[in-house]
N, C-alpha and C positions, 0 to 999 in steps of 0.2 A: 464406606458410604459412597453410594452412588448420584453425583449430581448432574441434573437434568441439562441437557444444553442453552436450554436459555438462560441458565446462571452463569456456566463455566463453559461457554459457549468459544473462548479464546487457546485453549488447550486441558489440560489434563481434569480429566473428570470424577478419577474413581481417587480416594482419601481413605488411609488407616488410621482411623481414627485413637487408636489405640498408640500410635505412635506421635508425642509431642507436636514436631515440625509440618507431617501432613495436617494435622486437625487444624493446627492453627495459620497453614495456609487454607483448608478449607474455610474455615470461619472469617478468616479475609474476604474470599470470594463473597460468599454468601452475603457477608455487610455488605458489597459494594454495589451485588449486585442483583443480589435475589429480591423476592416478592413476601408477602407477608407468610403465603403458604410455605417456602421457601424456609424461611425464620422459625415458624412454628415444625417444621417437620424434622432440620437440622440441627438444630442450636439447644445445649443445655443450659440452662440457668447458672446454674454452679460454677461450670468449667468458663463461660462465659465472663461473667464476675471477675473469677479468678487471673484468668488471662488477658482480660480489660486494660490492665498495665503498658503489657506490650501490645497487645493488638492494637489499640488507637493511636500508634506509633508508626501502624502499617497502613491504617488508612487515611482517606482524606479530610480537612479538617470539616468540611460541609456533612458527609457521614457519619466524624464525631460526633460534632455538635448537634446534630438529630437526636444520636443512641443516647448524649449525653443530657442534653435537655427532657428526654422522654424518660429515661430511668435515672435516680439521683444517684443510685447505689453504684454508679459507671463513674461517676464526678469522683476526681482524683487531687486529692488537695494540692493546692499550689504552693511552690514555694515562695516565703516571705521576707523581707532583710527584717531581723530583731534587731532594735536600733541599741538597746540597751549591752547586748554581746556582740553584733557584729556578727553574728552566724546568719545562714537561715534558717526561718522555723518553718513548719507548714500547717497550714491553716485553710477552714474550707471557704471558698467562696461562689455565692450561686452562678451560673456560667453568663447571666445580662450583667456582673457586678466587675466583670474580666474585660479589664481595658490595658491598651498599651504603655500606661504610666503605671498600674499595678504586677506588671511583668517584671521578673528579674532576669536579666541576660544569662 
């Protein structure tokens, strides 16, 4: 895939998508900095989802919390202290309910 320079406008443009590590640098780019036309031309649903894990890892929390607020199916459950084992468990919570006393280090 070929991305237009106002996305990928800082160095490499073209992405094999067919190969892990380029796509899911393409799709970094494209979150951070593409346009809606952008989103819709590049990005699959599926693979997006799927790779959601790591990629919100790669970007910024302001771009998370956009892609995550907009689509729930991105919201990634957080981990919880289970008071009763002492483990953590995980558990969802909506992303206005994520505050820094419900954070686990």
């Amino acid at each position: 895939m070929q991305l237009r320079l106002h996305v990928a406008w800082s160095g490499q443009t073209e992405f094999d998508l067919d190969r892990p590590k380029p796509c899911m640098h393409m799709y970094r780019i494209v979150l951070a900095e593409g346009q809606l036309a952008d989103v819709t031309t590049c990005f699959n649903r599926d693979l997006l989802v799927s790779q959601w894990p790591v990629l919100r890892t790669l970007i910024s929390k302001t771009v998370r919390g956009v892609w995550e607020s907009a689509f729930s199916e991105l919201q990634v459950p957080e981990l919880q202290p289970c008071a009763a084992s002492g483990w953590l468990s995980r558990r969802w919570l909506p992303l206005g309910s994520r505050t820094a006393a419900s954070r686990t280090p």
